[in-house]
N, C-alpha and C positions, 0 to 999 in steps of 0.2 A: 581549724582552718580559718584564715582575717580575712576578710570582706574583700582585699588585692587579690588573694587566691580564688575566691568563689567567681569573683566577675570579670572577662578582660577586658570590657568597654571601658577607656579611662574617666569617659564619663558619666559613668554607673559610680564606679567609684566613689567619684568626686561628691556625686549626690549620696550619698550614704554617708559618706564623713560630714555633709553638709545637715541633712534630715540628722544628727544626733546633736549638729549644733543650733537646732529649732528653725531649719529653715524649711520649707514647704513645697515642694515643685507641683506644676499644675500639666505644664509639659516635661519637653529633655531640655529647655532653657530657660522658662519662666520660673522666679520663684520668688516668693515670698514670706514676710516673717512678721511675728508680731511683734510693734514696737512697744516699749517697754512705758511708755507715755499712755498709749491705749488702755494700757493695764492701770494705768495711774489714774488717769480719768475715771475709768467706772467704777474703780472700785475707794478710791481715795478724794477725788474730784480737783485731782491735781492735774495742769494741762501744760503741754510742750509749749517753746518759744515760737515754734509757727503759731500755735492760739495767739498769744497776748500779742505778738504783732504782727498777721496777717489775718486775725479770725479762723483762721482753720480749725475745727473741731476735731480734735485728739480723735476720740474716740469712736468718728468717723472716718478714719485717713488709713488708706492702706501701701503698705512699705512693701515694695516689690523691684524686681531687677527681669530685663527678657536677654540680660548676656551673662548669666551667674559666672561663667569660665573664663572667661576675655577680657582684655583690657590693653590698651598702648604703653602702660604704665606697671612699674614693681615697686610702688610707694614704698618709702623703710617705713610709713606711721601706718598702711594701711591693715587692714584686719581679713583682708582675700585672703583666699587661700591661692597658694604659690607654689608651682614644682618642684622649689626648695625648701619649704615648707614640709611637703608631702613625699617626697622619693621618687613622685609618678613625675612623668613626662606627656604634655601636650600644648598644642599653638596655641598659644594664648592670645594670639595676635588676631590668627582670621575664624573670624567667626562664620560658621557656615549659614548659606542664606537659606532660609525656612520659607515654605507655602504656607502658612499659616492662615488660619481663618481667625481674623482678631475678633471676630464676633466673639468666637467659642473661646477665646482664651478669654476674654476679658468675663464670661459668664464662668469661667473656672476660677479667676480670679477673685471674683465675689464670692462664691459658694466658697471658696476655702476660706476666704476671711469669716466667713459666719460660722463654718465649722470649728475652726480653730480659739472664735469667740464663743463658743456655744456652754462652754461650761459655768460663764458669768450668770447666766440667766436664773440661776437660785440662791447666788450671791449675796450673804447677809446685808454686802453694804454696796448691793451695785441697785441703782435706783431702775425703777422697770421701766420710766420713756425712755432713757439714757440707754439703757440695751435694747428696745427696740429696734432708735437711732440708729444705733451701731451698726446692725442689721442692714442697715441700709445708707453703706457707704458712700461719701460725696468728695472726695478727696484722694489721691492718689502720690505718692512720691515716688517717683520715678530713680530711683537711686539703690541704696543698700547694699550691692556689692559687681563688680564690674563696670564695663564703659557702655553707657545703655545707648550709645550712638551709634558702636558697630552693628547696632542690630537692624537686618532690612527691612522692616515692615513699620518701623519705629514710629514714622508718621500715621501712618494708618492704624496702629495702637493709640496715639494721642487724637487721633479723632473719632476712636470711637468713645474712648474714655468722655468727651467733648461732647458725645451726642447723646451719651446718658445722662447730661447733665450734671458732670462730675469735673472738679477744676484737676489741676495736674501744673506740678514741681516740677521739670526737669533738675538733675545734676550732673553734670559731663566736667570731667577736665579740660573740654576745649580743645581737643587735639584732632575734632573733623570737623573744619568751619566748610568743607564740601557740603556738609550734612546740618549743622548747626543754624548756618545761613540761609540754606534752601529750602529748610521746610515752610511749605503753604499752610499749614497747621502749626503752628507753634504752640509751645507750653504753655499752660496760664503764667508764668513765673520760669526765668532760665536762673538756675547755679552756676557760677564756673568757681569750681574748687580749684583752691592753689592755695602752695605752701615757700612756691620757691619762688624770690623775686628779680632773680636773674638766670643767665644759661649756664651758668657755673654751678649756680645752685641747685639748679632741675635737676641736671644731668646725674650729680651726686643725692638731691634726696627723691628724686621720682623715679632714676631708673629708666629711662623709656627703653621700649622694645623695640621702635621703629624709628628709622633717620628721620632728621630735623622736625622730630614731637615740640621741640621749645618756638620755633617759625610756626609749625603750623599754630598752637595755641596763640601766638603773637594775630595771625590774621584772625581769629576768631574775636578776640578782645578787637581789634580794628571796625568792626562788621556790627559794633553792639551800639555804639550810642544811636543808631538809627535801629535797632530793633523790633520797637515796635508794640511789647511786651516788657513790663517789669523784668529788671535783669540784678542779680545779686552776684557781690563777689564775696564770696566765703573764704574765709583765711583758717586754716587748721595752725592754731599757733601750738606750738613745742618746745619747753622750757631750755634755753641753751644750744638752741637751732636755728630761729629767727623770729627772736625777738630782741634784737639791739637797735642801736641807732642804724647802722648798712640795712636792718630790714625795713625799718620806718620809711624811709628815704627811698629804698627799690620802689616798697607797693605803692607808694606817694605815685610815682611814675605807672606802675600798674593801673592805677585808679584813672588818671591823667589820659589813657589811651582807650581805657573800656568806658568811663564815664558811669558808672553802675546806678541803678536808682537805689539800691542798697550795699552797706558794704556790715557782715557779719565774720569780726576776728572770734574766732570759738577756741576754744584751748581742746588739744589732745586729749583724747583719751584713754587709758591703757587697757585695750583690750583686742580680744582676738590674737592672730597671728602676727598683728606690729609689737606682742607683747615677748615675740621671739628676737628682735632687733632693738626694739626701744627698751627703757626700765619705767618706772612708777615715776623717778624724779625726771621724769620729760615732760608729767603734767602740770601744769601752770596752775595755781589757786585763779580763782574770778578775780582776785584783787588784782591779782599779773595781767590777767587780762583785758580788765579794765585801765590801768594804768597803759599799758600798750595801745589800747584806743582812743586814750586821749592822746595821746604823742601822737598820733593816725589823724586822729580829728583836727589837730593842728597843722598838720602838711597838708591835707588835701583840703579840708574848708568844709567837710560835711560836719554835721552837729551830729553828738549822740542824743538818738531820741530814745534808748530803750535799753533794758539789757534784763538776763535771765539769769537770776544766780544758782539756779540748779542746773543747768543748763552750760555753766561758766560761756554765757555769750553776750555780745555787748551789739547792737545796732547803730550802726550810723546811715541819716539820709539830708538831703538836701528838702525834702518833704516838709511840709507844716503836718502833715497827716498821713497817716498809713493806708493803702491800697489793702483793702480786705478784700478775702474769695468765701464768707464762707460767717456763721452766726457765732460763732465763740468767743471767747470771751470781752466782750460786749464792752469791756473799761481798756480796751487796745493797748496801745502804750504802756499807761499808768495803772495798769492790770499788777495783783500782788505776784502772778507767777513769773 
């Protein structure tokens, strides 16, 4: 009997296909996973592109989602799982709104990240302040899999993460500037991921699930140069998708309406369930996507101050210097990772 037979909740399910793909649930919506950077840090002392240009300590940074199910969006690069994907059937669109006591999640939230780190602790090569650290996380990324805007309580999650003295990433595609623009608490840091730099292009690489997703993203980018809060646009570049001169020239315009304090083109990655839609040659070498950022750097006038070559990510800002949240790696910029 498979795990569809044993259970009818479909999202029981869901979590079970999810829990063997190393994800973690702490309720029926949060969940968590460990990133593969954290792993690198303690035991190798190698650190993610948020370290060398934000300061963010790896191996204090916890990767979590409170919408694992839901999204506005059916990325073709994305790695969610999808009810085409899966066979099952459910709304991916509304997400139901939770009473949640974000005290207690965000105190499950923690205790899983130590559980889930707890095997490093006799680690031949993990250093013993370094795992203590760990223990006791300052960092959160708000991201990893679904739209973490549909979630109701979303602000009151970011403030309490805020009042343990822990900074916090947002990532949203930008498709609820109801909720993006409103909140009294804001992120330490907003993402707005995007891939498509026009509404021809969304509509065919994002999918959306609800009427005019590409308008509503359009007013969120409108709502950001007064922000307020560090604001990044992330570009997922994909080898033969957009990265020509028509993309150079959209996100130029992109850039031009959001005004971002950063802009990070990252090259694809072939993994999870974008690897049922995309192939291997959809990702870009660093050199691609360095080359892509200077052609970026030249429309829009930001200077590249950084780039991460394991990482294949390039940074461009208007900045003499980096807005840090956080002790890591301490040579910012000009840091080797």
């Amino acid at each position: 009997m498979n795990v569809i037979e044993k259970k009818e909740n479909v999202y029981d399910v869901l979590s079970e296909v999810m829990k063997k793909q190393g994800y973690h649930f702490v309720d029926s919506h949060t969940t968590l996973k460990t990133c593969s950077w954290t792993r690198n840090a303690l035991t190798q002392r190698r650190f993610c592109y948020k370290c060398k240009f934000y300061g963010i300590e790896s191996h204090r940074c916890i990767q979590m989602s409170p919408a694992a199910f839901w999204c506005w969006n059916a990325c073709v690069h994305c790695w969610r799982l999808r009810p085409s994907d899966t066979g099952l059937k459910w709304n991916e669109v509304k997400m139901p709104d939770y009473n949640d006591d974000v005290k207690r999640v965000v105190d499950r939230l923690i205790e899983e990240q130590r559980k889930m780190l707890s095997g490093y602790k006799d680690h031949k090569n993990v250093d013993k302040k370094m795992f203590e650290e760990a223990m006791d996380p300052k960092h959160v990324a708000i991201s990893l899999t679904g739209e973490p805007t549909l979630y109701n309580k979303l602000e009151d999650l970011i403030m309490e993460f805020h009042r343990r003295g822990m900074t916090t990433f947002l990532v949203t595609r930008g498709v609820r500037p109801d909720v993006i623009l409103n909140l009294k608490e804001k992120p330490s840091q907003l993402y707005i991921s995007m891939e498509a730099y026009n509404k021809e292009m969304y509509e065919w690489l994002n999918q959306p699930l609800v009427p005019n997703a590409w308008e509503l993203t359009m007013e969120t980018l409108k709502g950001l140069p007064e922000y307020g809060r560090p604001t990044v646009l992330r570009i997922t570049l994909m080898k033969g998708i957009n990265m020509d001169e028509k993309a150079i020239n959209g996100f130029a315009k992109i850039v031009e309406i959001m005004q971002p304090t950063y802009i990070e083109p990252k090259g694809y990655m072939y993994v999870g369930a974008s690897m049922l839609r995309l192939s291997r040659d959809n990702m870009p070498t660093h050199d691609e996507v360095r080359k892509f950022a200077e052609e970026l750097s030249k429309a829009t006038g930001y200077p590249i101050r950084s780039e991460s070559k394991p990482s294949r990510i390039v940074l461009l800002s208007k900045l003499d210097k980096p807005i840090r949240f956080g002790k890591g790696c301490p040579e910012g910029w000009n840091s080797e990772y």
